[in-house]
Residue frames as a rotation matrix with the C-alpha (Angstrom) as fourth column:
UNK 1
0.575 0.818 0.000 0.00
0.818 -0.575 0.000 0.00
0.000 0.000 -1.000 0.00
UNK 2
-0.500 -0.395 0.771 1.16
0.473 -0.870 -0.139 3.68
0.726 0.295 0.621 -0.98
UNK 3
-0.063 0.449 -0.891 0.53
0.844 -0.454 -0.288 6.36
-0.533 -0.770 -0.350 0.93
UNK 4
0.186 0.635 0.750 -1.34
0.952 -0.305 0.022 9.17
0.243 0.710 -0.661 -0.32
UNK 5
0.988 0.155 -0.010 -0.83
0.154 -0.962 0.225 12.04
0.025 -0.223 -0.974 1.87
UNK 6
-0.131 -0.917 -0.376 3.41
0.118 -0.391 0.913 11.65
-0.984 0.076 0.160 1.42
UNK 7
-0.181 -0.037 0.983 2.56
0.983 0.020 0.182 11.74
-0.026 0.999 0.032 -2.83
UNK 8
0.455 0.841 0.293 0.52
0.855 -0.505 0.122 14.71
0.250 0.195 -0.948 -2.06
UNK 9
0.793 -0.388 -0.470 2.81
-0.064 -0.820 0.568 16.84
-0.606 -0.420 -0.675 -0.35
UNK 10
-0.197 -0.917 0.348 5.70
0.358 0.263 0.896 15.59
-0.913 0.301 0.276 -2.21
UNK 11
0.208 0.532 0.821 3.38
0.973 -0.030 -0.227 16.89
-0.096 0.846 -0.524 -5.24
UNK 12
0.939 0.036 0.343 2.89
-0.022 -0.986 0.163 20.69
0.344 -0.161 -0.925 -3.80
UNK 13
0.544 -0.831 0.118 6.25
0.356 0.356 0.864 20.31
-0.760 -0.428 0.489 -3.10
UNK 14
-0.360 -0.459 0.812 7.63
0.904 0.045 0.426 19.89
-0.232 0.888 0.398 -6.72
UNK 15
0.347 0.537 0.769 5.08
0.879 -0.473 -0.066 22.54
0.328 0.698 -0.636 -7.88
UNK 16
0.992 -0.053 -0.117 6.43
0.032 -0.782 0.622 25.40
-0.124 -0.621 -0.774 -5.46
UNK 17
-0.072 -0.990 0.120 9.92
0.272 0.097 0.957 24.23
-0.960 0.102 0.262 -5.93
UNK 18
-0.185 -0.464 0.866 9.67
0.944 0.161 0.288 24.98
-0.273 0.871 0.408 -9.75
UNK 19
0.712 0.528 0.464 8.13
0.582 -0.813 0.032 27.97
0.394 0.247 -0.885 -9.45
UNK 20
0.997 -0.073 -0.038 10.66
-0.018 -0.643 0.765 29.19
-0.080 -0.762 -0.642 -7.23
UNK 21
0.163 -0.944 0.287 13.51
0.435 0.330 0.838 27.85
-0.885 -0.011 0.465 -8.75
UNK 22
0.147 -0.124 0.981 12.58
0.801 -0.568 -0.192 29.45
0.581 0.814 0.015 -12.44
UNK 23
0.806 0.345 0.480 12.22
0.356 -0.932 0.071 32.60
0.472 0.114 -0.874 -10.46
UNK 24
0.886 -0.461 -0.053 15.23
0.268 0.415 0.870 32.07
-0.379 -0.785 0.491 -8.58
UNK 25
0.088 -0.101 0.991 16.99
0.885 0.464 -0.031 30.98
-0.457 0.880 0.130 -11.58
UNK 26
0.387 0.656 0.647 15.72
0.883 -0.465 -0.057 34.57
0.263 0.594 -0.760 -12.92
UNK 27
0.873 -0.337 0.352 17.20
-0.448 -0.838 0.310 36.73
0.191 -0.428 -0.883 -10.28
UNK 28
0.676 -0.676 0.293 20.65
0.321 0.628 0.709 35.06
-0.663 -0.385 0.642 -10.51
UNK 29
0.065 -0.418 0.906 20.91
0.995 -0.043 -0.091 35.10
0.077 0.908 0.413 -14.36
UNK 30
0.679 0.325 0.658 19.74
0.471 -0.881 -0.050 39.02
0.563 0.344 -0.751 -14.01
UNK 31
0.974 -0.220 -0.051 22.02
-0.078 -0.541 0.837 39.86
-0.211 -0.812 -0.545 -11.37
UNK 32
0.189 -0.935 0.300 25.13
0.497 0.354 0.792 38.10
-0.847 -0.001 0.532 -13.41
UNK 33
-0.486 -0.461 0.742 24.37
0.870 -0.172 0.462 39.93
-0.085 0.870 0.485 -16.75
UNK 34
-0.031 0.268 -0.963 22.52
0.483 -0.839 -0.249 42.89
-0.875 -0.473 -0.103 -15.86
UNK 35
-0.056 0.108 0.993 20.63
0.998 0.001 0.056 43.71
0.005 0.994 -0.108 -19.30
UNK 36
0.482 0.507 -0.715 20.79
0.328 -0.861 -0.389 47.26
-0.813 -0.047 -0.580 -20.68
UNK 37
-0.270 0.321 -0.908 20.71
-0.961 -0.140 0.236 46.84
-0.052 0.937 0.346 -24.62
UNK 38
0.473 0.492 -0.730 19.42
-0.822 0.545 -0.165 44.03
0.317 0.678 0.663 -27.15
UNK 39
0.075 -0.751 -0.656 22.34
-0.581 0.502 -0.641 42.15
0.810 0.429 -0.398 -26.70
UNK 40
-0.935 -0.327 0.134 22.70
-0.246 0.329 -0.912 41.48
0.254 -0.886 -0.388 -22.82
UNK 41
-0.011 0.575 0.818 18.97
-0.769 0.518 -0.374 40.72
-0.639 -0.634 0.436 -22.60
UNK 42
0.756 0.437 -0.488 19.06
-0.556 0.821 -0.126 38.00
0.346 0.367 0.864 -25.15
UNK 43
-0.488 -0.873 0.006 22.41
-0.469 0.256 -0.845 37.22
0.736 -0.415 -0.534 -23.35
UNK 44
-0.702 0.140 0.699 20.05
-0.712 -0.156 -0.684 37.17
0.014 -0.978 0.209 -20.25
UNK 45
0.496 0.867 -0.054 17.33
-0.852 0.474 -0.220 35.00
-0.165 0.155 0.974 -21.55
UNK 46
0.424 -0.341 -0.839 20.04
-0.306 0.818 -0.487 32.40
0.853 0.463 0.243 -22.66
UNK 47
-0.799 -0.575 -0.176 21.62
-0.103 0.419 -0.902 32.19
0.592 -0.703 -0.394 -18.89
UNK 48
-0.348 0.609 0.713 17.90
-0.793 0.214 -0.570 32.06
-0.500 -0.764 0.408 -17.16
UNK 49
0.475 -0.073 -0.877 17.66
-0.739 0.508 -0.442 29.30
0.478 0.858 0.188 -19.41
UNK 50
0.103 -0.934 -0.344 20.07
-0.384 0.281 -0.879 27.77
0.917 0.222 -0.330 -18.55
UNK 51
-0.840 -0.054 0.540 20.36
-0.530 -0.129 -0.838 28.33
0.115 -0.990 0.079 -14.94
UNK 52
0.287 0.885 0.366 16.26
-0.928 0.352 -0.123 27.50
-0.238 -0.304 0.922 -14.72
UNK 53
0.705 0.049 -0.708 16.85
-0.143 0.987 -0.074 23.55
0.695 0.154 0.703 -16.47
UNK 54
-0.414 -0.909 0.059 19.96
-0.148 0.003 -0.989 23.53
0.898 -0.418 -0.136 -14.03
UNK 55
-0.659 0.357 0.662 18.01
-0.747 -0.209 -0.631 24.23
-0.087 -0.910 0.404 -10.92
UNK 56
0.503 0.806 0.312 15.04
-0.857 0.511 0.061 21.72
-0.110 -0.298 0.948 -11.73
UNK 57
0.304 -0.540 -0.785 17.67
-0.390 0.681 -0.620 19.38
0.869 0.495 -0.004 -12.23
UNK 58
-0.851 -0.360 0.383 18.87
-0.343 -0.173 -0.923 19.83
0.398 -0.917 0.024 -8.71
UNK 59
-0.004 0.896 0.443 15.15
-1.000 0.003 -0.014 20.22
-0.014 -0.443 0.896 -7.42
UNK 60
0.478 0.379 -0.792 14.33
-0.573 0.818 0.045 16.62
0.665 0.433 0.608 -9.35
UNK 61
-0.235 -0.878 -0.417 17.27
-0.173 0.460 -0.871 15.33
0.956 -0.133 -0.260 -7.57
UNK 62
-0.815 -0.134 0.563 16.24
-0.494 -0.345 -0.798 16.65
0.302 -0.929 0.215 -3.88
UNK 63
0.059 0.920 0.388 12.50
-0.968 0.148 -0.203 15.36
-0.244 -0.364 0.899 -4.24
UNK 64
0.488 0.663 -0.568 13.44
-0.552 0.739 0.388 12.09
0.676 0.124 0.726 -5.24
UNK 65
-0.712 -0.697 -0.082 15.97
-0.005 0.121 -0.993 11.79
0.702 -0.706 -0.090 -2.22
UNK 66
-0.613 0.459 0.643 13.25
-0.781 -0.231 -0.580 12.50
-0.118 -0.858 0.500 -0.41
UNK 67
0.306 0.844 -0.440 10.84
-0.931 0.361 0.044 10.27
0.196 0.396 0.897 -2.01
UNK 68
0.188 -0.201 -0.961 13.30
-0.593 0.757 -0.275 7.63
0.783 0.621 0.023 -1.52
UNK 69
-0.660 -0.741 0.124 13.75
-0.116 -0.063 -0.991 7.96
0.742 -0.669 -0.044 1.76
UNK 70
-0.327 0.772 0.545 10.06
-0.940 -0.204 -0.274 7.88
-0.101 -0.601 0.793 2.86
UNK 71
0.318 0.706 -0.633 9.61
-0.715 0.617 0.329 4.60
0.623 0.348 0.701 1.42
């Protein structure tokens, strides 16, 4: 038998973690290239990119440590 109410949290979990990692992610990339012309924000868009798939990588990593660890 599974339990339902560790899936559930382990759900709203993931969903808050990605939000917070893109946005994270966001104020990292902006704070390393600080856009002001064309160039440095498509500069910027290519390192929050970046950074963001980086971070849910991590994230993925943390929740199924955890996941693995309740069972």
């Amino acid at each position: 038998m599974s339990n339902s109410n560790a899936s559930g949290c382990l759900s709203a979990l993931m969903i808050i973690g990605k939000v917070a990692s893109w946005l994270g992610s966001g104020v990292l990339a902006w704070d390393w290239v600080e856009p002001d012309s064309f160039g440095t924000a498509i500069l910027f868009l290519i390192a929050w990119g970046i950074l963001g798939k980086v971070f849910d990588f991590a994230l993925g990593l943390i929740i199924i440590g955890i996941a693995s660890m309740l069972e």
